[in-house]
C-alpha positions in Angstrom: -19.5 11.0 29.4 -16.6 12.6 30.6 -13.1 13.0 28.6 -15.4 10.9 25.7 -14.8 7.8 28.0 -17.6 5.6 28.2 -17.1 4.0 31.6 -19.4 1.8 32.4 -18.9 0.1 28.7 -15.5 -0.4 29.8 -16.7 -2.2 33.3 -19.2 -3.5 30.5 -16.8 -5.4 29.0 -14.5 -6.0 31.6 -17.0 -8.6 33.6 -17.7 -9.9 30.1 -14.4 -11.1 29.4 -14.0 -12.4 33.3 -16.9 -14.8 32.8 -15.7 -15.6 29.1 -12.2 -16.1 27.9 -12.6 -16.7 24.3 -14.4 -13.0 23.9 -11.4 -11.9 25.4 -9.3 -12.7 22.7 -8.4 -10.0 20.1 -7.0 -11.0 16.8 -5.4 -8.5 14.8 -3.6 -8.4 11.5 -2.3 -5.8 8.7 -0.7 -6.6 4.9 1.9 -4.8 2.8 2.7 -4.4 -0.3 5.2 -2.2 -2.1 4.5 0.9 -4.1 7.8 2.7 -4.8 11.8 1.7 -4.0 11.9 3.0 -0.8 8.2 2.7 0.7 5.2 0.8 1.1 1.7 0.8 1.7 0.2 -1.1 4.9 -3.4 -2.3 5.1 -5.3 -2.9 8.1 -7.6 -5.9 8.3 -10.3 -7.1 10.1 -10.2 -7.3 13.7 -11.7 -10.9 15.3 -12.7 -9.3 18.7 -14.1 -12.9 20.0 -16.5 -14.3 18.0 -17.0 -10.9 16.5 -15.6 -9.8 13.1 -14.5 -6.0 13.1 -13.5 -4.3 10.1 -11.1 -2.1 9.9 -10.6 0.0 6.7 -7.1 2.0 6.9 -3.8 2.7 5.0 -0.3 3.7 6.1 2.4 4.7 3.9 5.8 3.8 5.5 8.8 4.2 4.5 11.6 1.6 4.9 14.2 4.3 7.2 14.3 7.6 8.2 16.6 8.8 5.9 14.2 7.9 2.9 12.3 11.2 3.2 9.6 12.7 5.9 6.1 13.0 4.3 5.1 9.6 6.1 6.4 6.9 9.1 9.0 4.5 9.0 9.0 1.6 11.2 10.9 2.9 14.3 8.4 5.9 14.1 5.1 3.6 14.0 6.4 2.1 17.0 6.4 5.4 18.8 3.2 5.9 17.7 2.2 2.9 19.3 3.6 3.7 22.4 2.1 7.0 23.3 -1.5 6.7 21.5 -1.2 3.4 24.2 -0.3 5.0 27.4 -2.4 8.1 26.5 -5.4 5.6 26.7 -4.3 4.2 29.7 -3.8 7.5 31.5 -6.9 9.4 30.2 -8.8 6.4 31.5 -7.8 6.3 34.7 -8.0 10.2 35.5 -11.5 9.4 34.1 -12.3 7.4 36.8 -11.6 9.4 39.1 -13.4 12.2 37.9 -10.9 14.3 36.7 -11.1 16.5 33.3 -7.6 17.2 32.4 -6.5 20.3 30.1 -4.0 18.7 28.0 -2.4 15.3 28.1 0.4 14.6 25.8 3.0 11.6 25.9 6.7 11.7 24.9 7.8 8.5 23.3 11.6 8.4 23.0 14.0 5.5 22.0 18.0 5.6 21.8 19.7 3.1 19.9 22.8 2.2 21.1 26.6 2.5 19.3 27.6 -1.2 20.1 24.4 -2.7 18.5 23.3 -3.4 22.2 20.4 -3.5 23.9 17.6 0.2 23.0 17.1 2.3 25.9 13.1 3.4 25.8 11.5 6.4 27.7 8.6 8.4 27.8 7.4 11.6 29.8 3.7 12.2 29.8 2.6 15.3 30.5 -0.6 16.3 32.2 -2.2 20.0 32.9 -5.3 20.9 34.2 -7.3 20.3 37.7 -5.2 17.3 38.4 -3.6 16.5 41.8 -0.2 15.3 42.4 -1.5 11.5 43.7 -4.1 11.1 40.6 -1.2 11.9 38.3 0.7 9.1 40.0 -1.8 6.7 40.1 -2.5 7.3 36.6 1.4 6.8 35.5 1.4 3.6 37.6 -1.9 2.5 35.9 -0.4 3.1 32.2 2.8 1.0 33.5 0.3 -1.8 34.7 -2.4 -2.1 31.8 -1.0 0.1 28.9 -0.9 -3.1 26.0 1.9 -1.0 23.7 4.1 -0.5 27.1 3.8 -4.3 27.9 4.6 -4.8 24.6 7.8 -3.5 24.2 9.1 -3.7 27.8 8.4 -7.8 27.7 10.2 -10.4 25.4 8.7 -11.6 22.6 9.3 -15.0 20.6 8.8 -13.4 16.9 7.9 -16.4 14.3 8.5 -16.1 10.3 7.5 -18.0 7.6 8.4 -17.5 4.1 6.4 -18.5 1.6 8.1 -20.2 -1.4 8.2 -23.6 -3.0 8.8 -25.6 0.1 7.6 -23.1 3.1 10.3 -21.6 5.6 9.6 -21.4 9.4 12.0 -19.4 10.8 11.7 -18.4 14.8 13.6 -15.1 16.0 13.8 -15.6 19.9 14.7 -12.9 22.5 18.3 -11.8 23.1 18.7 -11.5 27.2 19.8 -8.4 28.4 23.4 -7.6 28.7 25.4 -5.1 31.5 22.8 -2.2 29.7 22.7 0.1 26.5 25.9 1.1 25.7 26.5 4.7 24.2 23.4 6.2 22.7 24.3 7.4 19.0 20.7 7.5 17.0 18.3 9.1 18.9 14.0 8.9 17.9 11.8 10.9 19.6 7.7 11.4 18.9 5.1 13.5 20.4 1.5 12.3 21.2 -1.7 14.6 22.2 -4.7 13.5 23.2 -7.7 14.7 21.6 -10.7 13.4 23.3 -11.7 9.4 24.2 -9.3 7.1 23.0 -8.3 9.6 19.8 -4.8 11.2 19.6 -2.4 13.0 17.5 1.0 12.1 16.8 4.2 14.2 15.2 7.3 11.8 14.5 10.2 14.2 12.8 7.7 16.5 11.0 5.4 13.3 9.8 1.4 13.5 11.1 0.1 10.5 12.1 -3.3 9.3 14.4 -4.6 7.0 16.3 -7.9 5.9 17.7 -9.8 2.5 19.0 -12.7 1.0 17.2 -15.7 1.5 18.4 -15.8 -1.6 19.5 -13.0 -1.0 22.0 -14.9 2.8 23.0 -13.1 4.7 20.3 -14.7 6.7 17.3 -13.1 4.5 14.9 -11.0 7.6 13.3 -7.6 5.9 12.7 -5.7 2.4 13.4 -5.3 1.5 16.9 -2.0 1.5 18.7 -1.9 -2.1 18.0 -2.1 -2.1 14.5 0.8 0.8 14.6 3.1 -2.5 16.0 2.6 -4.8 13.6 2.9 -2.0 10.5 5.9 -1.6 11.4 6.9 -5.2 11.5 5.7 -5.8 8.3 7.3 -2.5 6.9 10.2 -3.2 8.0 10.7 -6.9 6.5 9.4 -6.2 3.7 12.0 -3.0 3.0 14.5 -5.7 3.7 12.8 -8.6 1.2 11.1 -6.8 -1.4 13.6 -2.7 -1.8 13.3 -2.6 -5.2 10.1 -1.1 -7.2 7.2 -3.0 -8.3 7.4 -3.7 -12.1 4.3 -2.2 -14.2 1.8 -5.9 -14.0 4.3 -7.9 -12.5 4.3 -9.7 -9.1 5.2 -8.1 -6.0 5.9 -9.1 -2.3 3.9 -8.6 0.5 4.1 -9.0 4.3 1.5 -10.2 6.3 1.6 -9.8 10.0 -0.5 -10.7 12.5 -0.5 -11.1 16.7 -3.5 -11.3 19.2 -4.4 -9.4 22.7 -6.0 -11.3 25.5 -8.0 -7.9 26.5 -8.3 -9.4 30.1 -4.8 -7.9 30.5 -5.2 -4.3 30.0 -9.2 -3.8 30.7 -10.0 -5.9 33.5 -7.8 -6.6 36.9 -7.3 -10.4 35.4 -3.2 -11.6 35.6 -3.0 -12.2 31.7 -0.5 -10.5 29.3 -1.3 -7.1 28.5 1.2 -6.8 25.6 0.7 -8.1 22.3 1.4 -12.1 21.9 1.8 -14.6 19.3 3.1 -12.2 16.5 3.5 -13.8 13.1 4.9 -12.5 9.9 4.9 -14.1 6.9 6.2 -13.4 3.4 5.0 -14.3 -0.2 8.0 -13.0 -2.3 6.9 -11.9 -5.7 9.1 -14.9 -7.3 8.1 -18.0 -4.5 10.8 -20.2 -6.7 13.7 -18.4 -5.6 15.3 -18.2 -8.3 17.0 -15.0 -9.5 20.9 -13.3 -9.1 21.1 -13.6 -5.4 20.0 -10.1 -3.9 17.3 -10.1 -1.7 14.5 -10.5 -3.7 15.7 -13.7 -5.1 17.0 -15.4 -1.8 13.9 -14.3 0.3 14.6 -16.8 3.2 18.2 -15.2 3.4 16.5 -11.4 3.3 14.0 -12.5 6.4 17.1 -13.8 8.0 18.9 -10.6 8.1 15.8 -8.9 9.0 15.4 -11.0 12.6 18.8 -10.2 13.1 19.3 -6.8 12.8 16.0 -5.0 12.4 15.6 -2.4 14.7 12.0 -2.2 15.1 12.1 -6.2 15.2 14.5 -6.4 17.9 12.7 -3.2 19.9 9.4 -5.4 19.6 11.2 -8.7 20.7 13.6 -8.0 23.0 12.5 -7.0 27.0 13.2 -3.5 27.9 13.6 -1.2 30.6 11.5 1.8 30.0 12.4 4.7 32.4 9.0 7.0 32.5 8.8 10.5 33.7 6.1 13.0 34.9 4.9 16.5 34.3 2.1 17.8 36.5 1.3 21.1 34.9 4.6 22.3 34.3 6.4 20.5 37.4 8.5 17.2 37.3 7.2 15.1 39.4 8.9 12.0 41.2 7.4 8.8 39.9 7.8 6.1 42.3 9.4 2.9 41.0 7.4 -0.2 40.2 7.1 -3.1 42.9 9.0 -6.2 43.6 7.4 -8.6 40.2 6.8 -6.0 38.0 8.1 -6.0 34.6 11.1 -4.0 35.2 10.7 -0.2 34.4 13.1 2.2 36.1 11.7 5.4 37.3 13.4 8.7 35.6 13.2 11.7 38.1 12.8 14.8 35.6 15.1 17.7 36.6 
């Protein structure tokens, strides 16, 4: 089993799915809850791969920015994770299939926010070494543009839906903003680093914080660590919940939690089927530790005004909603290589010529 990918599971499941839609269908969900002023612990639940019920068994401590300290992720960071633990997958996968054994594989996640509040600019570089020619290294970029579920994610507009759960339920919808002229002026800058390991396992450093990420073993990974997927939707519910529930949990009182949740047809990124490969249908909803409302007016006591500012101006929120065009580049050991842009109908990536 070369590179620890099982390919003919993959092909496996790939004709499964063709022939039946509803086993295509991956539900995925995580919950968090509080645990000091400025962080939060996210659980993972279990996966519904079909009719199939995976569990999944794993905790992330975020934190609710990156100026709150660097012993664990924030939100913006998760999202990085994501991104490369995604496309690493994607491209170890393909130079499996063609027989190659690559040295070292690592992915560069990067994200600029912009000065003017406009639109993100999102990047990556992957970098291969080993007995890997220049046209498989292509090939393999072009499939992680094409299949890679955390790249579809983010590059493609997503409706995000709320609901906050008080007295009388809230349903609040966040839609995507369309594009303007561009980003404007970069002026915070995010940058991660992501190395494969073997299979669908990698390692992750976001500003000094260690992180991983794997695939159940129902989706050919060793089950070592939450999936890229589950990385997006921490850091949705990190991130509303640092803006609903910021202050410490009382010793035996209530506390808030976020729930979010989203689903993958997988007949977008394993088989050649024209579905969505990104991650659809995203959910988040909020059970404020005093559902009345009641309370002095800061965020904890007006929950449905906290979520409100949160669709507006979170940033991993509006990096998961919004379309974006993500520029990739290419190292072939040690070289830039040219990456040819994507095809008339694609989702819109630019091509970034490393120099």
């Amino acid at each position: 089993m070369l590179n620890g990918i099982d390919l003919r599971a993959r092909q496996a499941l790939a004709e499964q799915i063709r022939e039946d839609s509803w086993e295509a269908q991956l539900s995925i969900g995580v919950v968090a809850h509080p645990t000091s002023p400025d962080r939060c612990r996210v659980h993972t639940e279990p996966m519904r791969l079909g009719s199939t019920r995976v569990a999944r068994a794993f905790g992330i401590e975020q934190r609710w920015g990156p100026a709150a300290g660097g012993d664990c992720l924030d939100p913006v960071g998760s999202l990085l994770v994501a991104l490369g633990a995604s496309v690493t997958d994607s491209v170890v996968t393909h130079l499996t299939g063609e027989g190659c054994g690559p040295a070292l594989v690592e992915v560069l996640p990067c994200v600029e926010f912009a000065s003017d509040g406009g639109p993100a600019r999102l990047s990556y570089e992957i970098r291969i070494d080993g007995d890997v020619s220049v046209e498989q290294a292509r090939r393999a970029v072009a499939a992680a543009r094409e299949r890679g579920s955390a790249h579809h994610t983010l590059a493609e507009p997503n409706e995000i839906k709320a609901v906050v759960q008080t007295a009388q339920d809230v349903h609040l919808t966040s839609r995507p903003v369309p594009a303007g002229a561009g980003p404007g002026a970069p002026a915070r800058r995010r940058a991660a680093r992501v190395m494969w390991e073997v299979g669908t396992h990698v390692l992750a450093e976001v500003d000094g914080t260690q992180a991983e990420s794997d695939q159940p073993k129902q989706l050919f990974g060793a089950d070592l660590a939450p999936s890229a997927q589950e990385y997006v939707l921490t850091a949705l519910a990190a991130e509303a919940l640092g803006y609903t529930a910021p202050d410490a949990p009382g010793p035996g009182g209530p506390t808030a939690s976020v729930h979010t949740s989203g689903r993958i047809d997988l007949r977008g990124p394993y088989s050649a089927h024209d579905s969505p490969a990104g991650l659809r249908n995203i959910l988040v909803q909020l059970l404020p530790a005093d559902p009345s409302g009641g309370g002095d007016g800061g965020s904890t006591a007006d929950p449905v005004g906290a979520v409100r500012r949160w669709l507006a101006g979170g940033d991993a929120l509006r990096l998961v909603r919004d379309a974006h065009r993500i520029e990739v580049g290419l190292v072939l050991d040690g070289a830039p290589v040219d990456v040819p842009p994507d095809g008339p109908g694609q989702h819109g990536d630019t091509n970034r010529t490393n120099t």
